[in-house]
Residue frames as a rotation matrix with the C-alpha (Angstrom) as fourth column:
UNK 1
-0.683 -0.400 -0.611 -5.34
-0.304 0.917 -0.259 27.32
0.664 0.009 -0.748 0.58
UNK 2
0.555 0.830 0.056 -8.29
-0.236 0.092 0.968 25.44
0.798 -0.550 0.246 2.07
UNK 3
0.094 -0.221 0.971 -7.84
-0.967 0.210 0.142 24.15
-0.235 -0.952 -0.194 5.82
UNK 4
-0.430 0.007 -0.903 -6.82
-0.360 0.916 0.178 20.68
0.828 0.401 -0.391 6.15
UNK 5
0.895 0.010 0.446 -8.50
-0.403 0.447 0.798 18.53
-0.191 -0.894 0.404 9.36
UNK 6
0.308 -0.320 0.896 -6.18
-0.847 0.337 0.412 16.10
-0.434 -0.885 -0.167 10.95
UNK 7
-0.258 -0.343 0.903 -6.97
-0.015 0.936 0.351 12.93
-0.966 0.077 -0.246 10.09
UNK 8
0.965 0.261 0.005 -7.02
-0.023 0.101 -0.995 13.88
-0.260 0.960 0.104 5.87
UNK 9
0.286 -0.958 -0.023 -3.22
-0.958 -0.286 -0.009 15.18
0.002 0.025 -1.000 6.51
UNK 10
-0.106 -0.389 0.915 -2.70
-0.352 0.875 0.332 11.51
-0.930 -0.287 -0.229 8.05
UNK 11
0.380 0.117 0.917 -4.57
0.143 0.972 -0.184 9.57
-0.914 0.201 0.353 5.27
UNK 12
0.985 0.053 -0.163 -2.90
-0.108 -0.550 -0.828 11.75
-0.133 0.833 -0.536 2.68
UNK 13
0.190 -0.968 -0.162 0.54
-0.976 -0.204 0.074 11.09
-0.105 0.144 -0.984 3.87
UNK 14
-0.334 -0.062 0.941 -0.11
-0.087 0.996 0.034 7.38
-0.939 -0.071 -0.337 4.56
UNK 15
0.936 0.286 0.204 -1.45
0.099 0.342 -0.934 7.54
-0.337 0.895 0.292 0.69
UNK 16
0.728 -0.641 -0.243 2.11
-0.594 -0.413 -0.691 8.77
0.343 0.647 -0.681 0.04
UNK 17
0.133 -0.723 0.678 4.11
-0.744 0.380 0.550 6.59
-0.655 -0.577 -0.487 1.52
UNK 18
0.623 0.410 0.666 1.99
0.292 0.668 -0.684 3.69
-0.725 0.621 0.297 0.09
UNK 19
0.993 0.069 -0.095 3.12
-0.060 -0.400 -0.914 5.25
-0.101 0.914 -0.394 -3.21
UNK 20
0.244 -0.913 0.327 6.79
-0.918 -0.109 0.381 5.47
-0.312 -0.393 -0.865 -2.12
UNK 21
-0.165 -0.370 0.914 7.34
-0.531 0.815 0.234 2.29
-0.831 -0.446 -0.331 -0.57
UNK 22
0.652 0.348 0.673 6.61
-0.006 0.891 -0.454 0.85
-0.758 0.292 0.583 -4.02
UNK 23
0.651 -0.759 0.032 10.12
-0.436 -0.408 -0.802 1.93
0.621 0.508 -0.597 -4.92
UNK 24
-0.035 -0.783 0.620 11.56
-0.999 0.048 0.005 0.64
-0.034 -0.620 -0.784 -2.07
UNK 25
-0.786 -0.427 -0.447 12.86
-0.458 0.888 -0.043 -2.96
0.415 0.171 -0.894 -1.65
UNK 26
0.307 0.928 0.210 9.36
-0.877 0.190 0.442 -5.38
0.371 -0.319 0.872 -1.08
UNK 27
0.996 0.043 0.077 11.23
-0.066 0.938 0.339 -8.50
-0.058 -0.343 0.938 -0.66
UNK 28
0.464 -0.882 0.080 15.03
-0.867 -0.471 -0.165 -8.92
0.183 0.007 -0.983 0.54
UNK 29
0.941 -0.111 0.319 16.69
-0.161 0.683 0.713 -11.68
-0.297 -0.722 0.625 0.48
UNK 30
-0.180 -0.981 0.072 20.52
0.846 -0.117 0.520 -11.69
-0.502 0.154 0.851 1.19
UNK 31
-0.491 -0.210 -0.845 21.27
0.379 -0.925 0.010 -8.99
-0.784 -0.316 0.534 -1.38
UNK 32
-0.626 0.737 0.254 18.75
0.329 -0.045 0.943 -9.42
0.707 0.674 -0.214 -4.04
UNK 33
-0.446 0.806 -0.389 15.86
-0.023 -0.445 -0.895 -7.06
-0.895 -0.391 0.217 -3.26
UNK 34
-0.779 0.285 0.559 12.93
0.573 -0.037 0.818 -6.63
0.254 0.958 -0.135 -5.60
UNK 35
-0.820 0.534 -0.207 10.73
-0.402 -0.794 -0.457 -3.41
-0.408 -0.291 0.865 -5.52
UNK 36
-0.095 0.912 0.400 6.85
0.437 0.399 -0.806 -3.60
-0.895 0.098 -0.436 -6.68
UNK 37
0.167 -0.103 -0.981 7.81
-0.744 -0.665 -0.057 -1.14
-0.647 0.739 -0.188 -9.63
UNK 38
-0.460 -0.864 -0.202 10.58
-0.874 0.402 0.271 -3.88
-0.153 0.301 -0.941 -10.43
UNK 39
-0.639 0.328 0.696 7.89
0.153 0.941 -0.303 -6.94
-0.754 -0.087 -0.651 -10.27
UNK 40
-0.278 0.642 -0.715 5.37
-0.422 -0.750 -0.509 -5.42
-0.863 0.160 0.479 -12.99
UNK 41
-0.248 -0.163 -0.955 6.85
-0.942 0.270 0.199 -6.93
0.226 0.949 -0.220 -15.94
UNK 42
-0.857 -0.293 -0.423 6.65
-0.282 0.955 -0.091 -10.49
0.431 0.041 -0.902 -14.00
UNK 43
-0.544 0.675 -0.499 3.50
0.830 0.519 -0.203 -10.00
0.122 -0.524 -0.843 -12.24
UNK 44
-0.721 0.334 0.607 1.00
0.027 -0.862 0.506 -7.23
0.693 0.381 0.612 -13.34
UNK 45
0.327 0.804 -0.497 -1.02
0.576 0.248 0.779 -8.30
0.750 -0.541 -0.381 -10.48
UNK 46
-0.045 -0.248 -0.968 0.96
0.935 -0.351 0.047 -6.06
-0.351 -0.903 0.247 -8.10
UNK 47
-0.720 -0.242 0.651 0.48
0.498 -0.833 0.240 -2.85
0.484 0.497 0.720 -10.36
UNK 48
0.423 0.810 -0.406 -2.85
0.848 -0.195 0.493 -2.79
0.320 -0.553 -0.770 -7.68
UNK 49
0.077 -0.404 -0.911 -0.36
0.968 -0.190 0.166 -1.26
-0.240 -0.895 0.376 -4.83
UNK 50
-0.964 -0.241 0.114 0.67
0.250 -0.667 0.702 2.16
-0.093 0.705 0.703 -7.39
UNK 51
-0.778 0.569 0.266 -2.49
-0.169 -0.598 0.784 2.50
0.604 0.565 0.562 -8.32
UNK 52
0.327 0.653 -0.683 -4.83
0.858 0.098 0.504 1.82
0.396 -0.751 -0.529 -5.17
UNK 53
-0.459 -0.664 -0.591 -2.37
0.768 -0.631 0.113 4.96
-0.448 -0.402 0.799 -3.95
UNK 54
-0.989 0.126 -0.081 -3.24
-0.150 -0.868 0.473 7.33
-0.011 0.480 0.877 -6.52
UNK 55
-0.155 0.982 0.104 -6.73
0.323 -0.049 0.945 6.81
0.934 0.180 -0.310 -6.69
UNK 56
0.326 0.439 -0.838 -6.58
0.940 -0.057 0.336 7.22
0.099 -0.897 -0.431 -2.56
UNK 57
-0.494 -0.721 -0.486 -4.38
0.785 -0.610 0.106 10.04
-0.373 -0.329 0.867 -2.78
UNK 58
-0.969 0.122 0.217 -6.47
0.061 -0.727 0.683 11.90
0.241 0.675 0.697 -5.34
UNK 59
0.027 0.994 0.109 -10.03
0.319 -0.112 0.941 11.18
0.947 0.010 -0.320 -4.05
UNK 60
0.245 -0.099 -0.964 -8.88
0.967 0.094 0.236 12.33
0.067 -0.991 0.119 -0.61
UNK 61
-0.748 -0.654 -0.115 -7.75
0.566 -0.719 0.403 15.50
-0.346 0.236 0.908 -2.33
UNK 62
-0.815 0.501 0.289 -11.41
-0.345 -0.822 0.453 16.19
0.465 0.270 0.843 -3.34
UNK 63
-0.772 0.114 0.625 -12.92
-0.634 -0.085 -0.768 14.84
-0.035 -0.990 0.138 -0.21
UNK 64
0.229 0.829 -0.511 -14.13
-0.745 0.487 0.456 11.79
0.627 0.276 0.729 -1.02
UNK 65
-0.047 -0.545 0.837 -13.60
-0.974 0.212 0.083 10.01
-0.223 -0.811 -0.541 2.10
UNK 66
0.410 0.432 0.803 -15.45
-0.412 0.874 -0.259 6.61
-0.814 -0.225 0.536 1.12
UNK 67
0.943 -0.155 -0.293 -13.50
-0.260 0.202 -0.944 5.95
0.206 0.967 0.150 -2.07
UNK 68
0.495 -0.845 0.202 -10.80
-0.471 -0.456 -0.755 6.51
0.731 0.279 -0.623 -0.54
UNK 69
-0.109 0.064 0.992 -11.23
-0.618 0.777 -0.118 4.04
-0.778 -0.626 -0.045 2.48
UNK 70
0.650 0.097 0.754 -12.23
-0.009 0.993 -0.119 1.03
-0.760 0.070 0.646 -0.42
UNK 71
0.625 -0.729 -0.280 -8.73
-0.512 -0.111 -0.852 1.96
0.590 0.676 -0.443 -2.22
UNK 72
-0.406 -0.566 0.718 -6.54
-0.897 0.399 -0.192 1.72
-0.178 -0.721 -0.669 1.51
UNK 73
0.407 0.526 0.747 -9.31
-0.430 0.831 -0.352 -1.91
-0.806 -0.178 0.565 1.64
UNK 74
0.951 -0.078 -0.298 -8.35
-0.241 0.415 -0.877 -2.91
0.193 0.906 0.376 -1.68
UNK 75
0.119 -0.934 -0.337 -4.50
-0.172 0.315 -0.933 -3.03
0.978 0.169 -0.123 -1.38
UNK 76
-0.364 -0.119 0.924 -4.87
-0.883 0.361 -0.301 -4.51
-0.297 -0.925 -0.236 2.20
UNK 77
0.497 0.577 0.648 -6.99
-0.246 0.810 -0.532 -7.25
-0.832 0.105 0.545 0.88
UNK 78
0.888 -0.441 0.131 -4.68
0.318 0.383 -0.867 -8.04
0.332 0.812 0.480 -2.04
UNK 79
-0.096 -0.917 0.386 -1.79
-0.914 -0.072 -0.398 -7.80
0.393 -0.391 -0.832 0.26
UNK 80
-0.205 0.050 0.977 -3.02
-0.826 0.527 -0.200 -10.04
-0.525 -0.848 -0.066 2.51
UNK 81
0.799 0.465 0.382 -4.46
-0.209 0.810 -0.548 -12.79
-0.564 0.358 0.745 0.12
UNK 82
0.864 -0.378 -0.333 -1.25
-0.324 0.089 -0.942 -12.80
0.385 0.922 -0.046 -1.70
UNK 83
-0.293 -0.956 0.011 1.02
-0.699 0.206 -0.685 -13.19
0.653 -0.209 -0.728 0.81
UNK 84
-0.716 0.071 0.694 -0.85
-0.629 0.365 -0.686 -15.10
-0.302 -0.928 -0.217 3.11
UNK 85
0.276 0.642 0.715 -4.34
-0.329 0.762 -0.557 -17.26
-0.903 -0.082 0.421 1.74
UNK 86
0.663 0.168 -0.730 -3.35
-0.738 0.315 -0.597 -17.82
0.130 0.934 0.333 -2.12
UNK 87
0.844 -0.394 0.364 -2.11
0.313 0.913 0.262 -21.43
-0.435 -0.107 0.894 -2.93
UNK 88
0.047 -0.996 -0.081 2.13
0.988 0.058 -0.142 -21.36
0.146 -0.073 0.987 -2.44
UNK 89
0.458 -0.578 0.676 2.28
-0.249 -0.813 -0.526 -18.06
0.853 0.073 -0.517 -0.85
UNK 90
0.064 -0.985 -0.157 4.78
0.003 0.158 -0.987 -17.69
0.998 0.063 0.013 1.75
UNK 91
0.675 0.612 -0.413 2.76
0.509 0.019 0.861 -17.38
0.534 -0.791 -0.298 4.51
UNK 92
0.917 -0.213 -0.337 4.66
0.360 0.076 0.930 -17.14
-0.173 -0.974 0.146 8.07
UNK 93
0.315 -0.940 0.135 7.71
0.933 0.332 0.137 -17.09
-0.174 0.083 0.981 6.36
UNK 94
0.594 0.267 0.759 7.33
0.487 -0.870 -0.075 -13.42
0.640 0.414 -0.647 4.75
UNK 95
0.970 -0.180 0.162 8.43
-0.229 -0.899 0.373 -11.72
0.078 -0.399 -0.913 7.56
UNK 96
0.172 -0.945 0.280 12.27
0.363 0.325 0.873 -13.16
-0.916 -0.049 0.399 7.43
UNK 97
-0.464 -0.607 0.645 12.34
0.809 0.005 0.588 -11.80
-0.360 0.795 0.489 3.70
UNK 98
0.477 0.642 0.600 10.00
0.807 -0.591 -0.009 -9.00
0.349 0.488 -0.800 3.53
UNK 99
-0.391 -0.703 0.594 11.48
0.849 -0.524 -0.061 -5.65
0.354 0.480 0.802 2.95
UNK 100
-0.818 0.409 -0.405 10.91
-0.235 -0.879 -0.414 -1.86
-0.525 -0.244 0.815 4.17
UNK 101
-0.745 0.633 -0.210 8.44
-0.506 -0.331 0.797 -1.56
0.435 0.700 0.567 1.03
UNK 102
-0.613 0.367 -0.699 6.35
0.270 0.929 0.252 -4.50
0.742 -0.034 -0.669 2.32
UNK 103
-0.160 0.466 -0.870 5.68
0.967 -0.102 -0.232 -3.20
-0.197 -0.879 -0.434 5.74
UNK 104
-0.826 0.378 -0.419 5.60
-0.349 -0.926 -0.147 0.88
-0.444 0.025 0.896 4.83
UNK 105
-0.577 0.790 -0.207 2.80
-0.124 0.166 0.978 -0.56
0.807 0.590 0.002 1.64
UNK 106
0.016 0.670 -0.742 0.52
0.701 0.522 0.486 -2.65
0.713 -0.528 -0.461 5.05
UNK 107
-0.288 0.479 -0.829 0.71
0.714 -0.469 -0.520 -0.20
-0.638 -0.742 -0.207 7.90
UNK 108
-0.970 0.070 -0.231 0.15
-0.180 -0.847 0.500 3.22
-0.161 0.526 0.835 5.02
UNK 109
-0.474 0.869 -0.139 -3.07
0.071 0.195 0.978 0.84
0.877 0.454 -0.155 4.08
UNK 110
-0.526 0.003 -0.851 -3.69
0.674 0.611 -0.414 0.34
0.519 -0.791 -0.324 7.61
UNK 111
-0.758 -0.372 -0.536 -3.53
0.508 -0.852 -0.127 4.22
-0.410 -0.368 0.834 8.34
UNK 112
-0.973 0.209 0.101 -5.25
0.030 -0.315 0.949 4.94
0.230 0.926 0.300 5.38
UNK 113
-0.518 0.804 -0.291 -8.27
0.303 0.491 0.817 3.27
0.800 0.335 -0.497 6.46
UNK 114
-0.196 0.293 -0.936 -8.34
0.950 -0.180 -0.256 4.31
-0.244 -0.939 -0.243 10.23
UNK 115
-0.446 -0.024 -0.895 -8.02
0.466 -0.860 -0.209 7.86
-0.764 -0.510 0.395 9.26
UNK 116
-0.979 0.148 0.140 -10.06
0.140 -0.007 0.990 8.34
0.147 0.989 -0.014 5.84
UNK 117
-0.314 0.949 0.016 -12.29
0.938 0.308 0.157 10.45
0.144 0.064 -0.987 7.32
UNK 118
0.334 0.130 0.934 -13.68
0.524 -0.849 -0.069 13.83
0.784 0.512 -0.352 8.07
């Protein structure tokens, strides 16, 4: 089993989370939740989040650090522009209805990117 460093362990779990959290509830309001799995059929634009994951998870696995930083960049930048610059998103409001999934998906990318190196 090779050695891992440090900060590959980090961006390797923060790829897994990512991956997780897109089971878990992205938006809650009252008791309707809707995961990012669950949104697919209604908006194939979020199938990014899943698959920005595996692609980081797997090029981090054969030490490609830079791929794997503009995967974490990708699903930060198509977080952010969806919830926050595209015309009618929800802006400010978000955080009153956004869900575990929502915030594990943005800090994992966050993580991803700080530590997606050697």
């Amino acid at each position: 089993m090779e050695n891992l460093s440090k900060n590959k362990k980090i961006a390797m779990l923060s790829g897994i989370i990512a991956l997780v959290a897109c089971f878990m509830p992205f938006v809650s309001i009252g008791a309707l939740s809707v995961t990012i799995m669950g949104a697919i059929e209604h908006a194939p634009e979020v199938s990014v989040f899943p698959i920005t994951a595996i692609v980081a998870i797997f090029f981090l696995y054969k030490d490609n650090f830079k791929v794997a930083k503009i995967s974490f960049i990708v699903s930060l930048l198509v977080l952010v522009y969806y919830c926050f610059l595209q015309d009618g998103a929800i802006g400010s409001d978000l955080f009153d209805v956004a869900g575990i999934g929502f915030y594990l998906i943005f800090l994992s990318s966050i993580s991803g990117l700080l530590f997606s190196k050697e």
